[in-house]
C-alpha positions in Angstrom: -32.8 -21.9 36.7 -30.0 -19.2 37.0 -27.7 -21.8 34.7 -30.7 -22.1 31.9 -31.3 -18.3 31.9 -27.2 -17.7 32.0 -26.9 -20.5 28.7 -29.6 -18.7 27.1 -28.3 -15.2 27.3 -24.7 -17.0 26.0 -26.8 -18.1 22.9 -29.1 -15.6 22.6 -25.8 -13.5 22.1 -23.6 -16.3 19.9 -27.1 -16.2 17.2 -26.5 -13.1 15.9 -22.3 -13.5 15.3 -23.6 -16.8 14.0 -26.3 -15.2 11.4 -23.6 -12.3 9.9 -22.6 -13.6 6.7 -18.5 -13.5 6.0 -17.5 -10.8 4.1 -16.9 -11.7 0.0 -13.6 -12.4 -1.4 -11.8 -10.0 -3.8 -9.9 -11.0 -7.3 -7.2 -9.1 -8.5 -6.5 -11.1 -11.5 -2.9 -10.7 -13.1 -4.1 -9.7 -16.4 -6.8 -7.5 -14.6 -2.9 -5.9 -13.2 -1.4 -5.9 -16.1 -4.1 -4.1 -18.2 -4.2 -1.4 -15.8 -0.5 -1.0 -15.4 -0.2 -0.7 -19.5 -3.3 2.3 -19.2 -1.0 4.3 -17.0 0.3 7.4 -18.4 4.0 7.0 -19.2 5.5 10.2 -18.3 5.3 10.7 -15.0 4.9 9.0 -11.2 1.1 7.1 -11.4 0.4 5.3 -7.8 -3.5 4.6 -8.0 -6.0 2.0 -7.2 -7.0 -0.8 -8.7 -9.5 -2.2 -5.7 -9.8 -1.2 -2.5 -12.5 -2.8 -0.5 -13.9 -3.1 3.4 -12.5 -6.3 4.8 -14.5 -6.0 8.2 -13.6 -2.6 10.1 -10.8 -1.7 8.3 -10.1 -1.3 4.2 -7.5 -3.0 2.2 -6.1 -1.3 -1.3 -4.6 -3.0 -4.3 -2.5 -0.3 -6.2 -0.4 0.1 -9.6 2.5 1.5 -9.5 4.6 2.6 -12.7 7.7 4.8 -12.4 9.8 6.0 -15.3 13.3 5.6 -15.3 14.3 9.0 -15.4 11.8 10.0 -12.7 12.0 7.7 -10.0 10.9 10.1 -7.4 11.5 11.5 -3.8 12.2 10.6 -0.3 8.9 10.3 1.7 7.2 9.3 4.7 3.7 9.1 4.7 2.2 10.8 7.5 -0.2 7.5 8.4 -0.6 4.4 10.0 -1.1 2.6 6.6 1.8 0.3 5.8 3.0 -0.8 2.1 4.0 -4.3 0.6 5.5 -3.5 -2.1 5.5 -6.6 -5.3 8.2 -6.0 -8.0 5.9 -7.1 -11.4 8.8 -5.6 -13.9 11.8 -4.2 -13.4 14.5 -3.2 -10.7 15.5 -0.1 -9.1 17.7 0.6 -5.5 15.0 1.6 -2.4 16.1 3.1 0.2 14.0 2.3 3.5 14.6 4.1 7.3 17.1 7.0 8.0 16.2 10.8 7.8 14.6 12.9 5.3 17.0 15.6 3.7 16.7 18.6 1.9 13.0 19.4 2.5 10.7 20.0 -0.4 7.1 21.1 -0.4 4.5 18.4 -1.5 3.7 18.3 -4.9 -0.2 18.6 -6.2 -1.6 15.6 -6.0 1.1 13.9 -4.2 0.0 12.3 -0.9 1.3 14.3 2.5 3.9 13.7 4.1 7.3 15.0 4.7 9.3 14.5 1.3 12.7 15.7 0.6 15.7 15.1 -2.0 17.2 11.6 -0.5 17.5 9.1 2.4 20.7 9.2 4.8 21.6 6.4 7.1 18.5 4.4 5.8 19.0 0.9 4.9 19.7 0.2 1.0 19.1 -2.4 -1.1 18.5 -3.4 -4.8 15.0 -4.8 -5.6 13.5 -6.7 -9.0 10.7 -8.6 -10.7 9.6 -10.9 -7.6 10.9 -9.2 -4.6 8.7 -8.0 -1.8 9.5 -5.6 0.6 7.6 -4.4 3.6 7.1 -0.7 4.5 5.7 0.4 8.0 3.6 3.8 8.0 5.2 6.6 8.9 9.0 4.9 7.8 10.8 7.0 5.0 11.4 5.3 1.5 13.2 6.4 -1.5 14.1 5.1 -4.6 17.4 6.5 -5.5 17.6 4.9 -9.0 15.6 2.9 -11.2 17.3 0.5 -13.8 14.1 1.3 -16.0 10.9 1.4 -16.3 9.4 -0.1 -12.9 6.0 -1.9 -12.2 4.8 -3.0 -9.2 1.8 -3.6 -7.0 1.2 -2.2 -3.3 -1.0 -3.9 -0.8 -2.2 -0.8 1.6 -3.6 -2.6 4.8 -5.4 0.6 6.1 -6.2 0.5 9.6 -8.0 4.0 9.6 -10.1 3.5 6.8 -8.9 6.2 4.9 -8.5 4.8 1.4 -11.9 5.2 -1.0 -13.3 2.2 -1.6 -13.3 1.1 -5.1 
């Protein structure tokens, strides 16, 4: 009797994680990436979302990223667990992953916190283009220290905390 009771508690429990339906796919569909990149302004930094969605107790975001040549930006480290895969759609540019922060500079409005500063030392440099993909751990400093042009690419934000808007 103790058995039965024991194998129906086991099922009783099993029906519910049984019944929950799996969570829906998401698209992201290359012209879907490429339309937004174009709609980005093409003066300045733009780093916003395309999707971000609830994969099941933590969100995931899909961003576009264009940076102009003559801006390509300051040395930061987000001040987060989220990490950043970074996929080269057009262009090239030298990143500069690791090291130390120098030069300190305040955050800019609508810039994402963080320490941020001038440039990298003793980080790990390499040159990146259309294809590449390059893995950034939260809280690790990155830096592009030159752009050969224009540069468009996407960024998968695994977010652990849940701290990205869902979209």
């Amino acid at each position: 009797m103790r058995r039965v009771l024991l194998m129906l508690a086991v099922f009783g429990m099993a029906v519910p994680a049984l019944a929950q339906e799996p969570l829906p796919a998401t698209d992201v569909t290359a012209a879907q990436m490429a339309a937004f990149l174009k709609a980005l302004p093409r003066n300045e930094i733009n780093d916003l979302p395309v999707r971000v969605v609830d994969v099941g107790g933590y969100n995931v975001g899909v961003f576009g990223v264009f940076r102009p040549k003559n801006d390509p930006g300051d040395a930061i480290a987000h001040e987060t667990r989220t990490s950043e895969v970074y996929y080269i759609l057009e262009g090239g540019g030298t990143l500069v992953t690791g090291g130390k922060i120098v030069n300190p500079k305040p955050v800019p409005a609508n810039r994402s916190p963080g320490p941020r500063g001038e440039k990298i030392e003793g980080g790990v440099t390499r040159h990146v283009s259309k294809g590449d993909m390059i893995i950034i751990p939260g809280r690790t400093p990155h830096w592009w220290s030159s752009l050969d042009g224009d540069l468009n690419y996407m960024i998968i934000r695994p977010d652990p905390d849940a701290r990205l808007k869902l979209k």
